[in-house]
Structure formats: C-alpha cells, structure tokens
C-alpha positions as CSV (number, residue, x, y, z in Angstrom):
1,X,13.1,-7.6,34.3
2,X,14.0,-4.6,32.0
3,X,16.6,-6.7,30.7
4,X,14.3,-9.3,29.7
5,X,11.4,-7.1,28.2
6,X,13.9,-4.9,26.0
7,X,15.0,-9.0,25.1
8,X,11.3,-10.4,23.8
9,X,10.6,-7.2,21.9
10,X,13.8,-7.4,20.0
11,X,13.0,-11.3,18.9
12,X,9.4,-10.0,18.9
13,X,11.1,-7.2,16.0
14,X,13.1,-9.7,14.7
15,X,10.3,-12.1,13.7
16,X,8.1,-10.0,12.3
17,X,10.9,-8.5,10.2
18,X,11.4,-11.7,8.8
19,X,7.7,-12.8,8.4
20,X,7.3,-9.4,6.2
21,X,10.4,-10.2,4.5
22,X,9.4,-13.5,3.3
23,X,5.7,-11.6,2.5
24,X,7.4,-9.5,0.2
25,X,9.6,-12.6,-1.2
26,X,6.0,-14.4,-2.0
27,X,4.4,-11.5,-3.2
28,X,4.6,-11.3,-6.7
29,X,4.3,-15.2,-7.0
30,X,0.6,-14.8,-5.2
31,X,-0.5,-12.7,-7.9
32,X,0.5,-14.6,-10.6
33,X,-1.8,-17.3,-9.9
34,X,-3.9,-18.9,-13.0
35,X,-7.3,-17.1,-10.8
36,X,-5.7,-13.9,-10.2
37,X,-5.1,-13.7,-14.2
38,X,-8.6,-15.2,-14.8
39,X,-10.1,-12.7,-12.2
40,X,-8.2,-9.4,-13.8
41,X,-9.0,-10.7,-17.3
42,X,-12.6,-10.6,-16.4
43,X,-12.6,-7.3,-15.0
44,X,-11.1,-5.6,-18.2
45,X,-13.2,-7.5,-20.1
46,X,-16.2,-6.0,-18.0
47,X,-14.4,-2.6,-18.5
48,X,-14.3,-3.1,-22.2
49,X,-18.0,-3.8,-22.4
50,X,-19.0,-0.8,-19.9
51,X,-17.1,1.4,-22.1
52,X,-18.8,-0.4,-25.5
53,X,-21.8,-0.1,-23.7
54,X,-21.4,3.9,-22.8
55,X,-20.0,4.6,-26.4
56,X,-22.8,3.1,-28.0
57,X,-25.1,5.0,-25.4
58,X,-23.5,8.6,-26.1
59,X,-23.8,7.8,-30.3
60,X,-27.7,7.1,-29.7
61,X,-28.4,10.2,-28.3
62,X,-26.2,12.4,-30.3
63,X,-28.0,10.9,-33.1
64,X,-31.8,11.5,-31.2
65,X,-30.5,14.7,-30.5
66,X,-29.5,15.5,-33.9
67,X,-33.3,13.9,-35.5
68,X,-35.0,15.9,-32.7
69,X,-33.3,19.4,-34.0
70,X,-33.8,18.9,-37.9
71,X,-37.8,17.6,-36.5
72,X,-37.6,21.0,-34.5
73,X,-36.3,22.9,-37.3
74,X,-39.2,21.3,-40.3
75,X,-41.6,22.0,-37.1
76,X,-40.8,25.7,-37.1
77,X,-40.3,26.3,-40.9
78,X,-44.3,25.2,-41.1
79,X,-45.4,27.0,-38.2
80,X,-43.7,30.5,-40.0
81,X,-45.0,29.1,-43.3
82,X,-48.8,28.6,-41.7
83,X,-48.3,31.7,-40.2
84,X,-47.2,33.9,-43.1
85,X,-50.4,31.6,-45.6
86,X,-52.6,32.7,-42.1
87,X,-51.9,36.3,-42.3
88,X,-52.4,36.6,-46.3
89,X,-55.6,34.9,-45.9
90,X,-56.8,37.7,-42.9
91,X,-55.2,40.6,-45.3
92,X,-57.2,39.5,-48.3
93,X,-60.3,39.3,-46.8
C-alpha cells in the first residue's frame, strides 16, 4: 500500500512538473496577444495623461501662488502707505 502511495505521488510530481513546464513554455506567447498590447498601451496612455494632468495641476498653483504673494505684497505696501498718510494726518492736526 506504501508502495503504491509513494507510486501516485511521484506521477502525481511528475505531471504537474510538466503541466508548469509547458506554463512556462506558453508564457511569454500569452502576453504577446494583440489585447494584452492594446490593454498595456491603454494604461500608459492613462499614465501619460494622469501625469499631463498633475503637471498642469502643480503649474496652476505655483502660478496662484505666485499672483497671491505679489497681491499680498501691493496689499501690504498700501496698508504701510495708509498707515504712514494716517499718522501725518493725526500729527498735523
């Protein structure tokens, strides 16, 4: 009964060696199917446009972020300048 145990799991072994063999043959033909290609050209092209996307994203608020300061700065320079015109106007009278 051993005998015939220790037999099957050796075929057992032996097939599946074989069906991962011929796996392994077929691999590289399964991904070189015209909808694999189609598939992973579609994904970089979604990559490329997520990154166009992001890029343009990041450029649109440096540039807000750059109108914001030079607003922030005008906004300040008349607040000293009011400020300065406020405290003449107290002095003098």
């Amino acid at each position: 009964m051993l005998q015939s145990y220790d037999s099957n799991r050796k075929i057992i072994q032996k097939r599946a060696i074989n069906k991962l063999k011929s796996l392994l043959r077929n691999y590289d033909g399964l991904f070189n199917t015209i909808e694999v290609k189609q598939f992973v050209d579609g994904l970089k092209k979604k990559e490329e446009e997520n990154d166009l996307h992001t890029s343009t994203h990041w450029n649109m608020t440096v540039t807000y972020t750059v109108v914001v300061q030079k607003d922030l700065q005008k906004n300040k320079n008349l607040l000293k300048e009011l400020h300065n015109k406020v405290s003449r106007f107290i002095l003098i009278n």
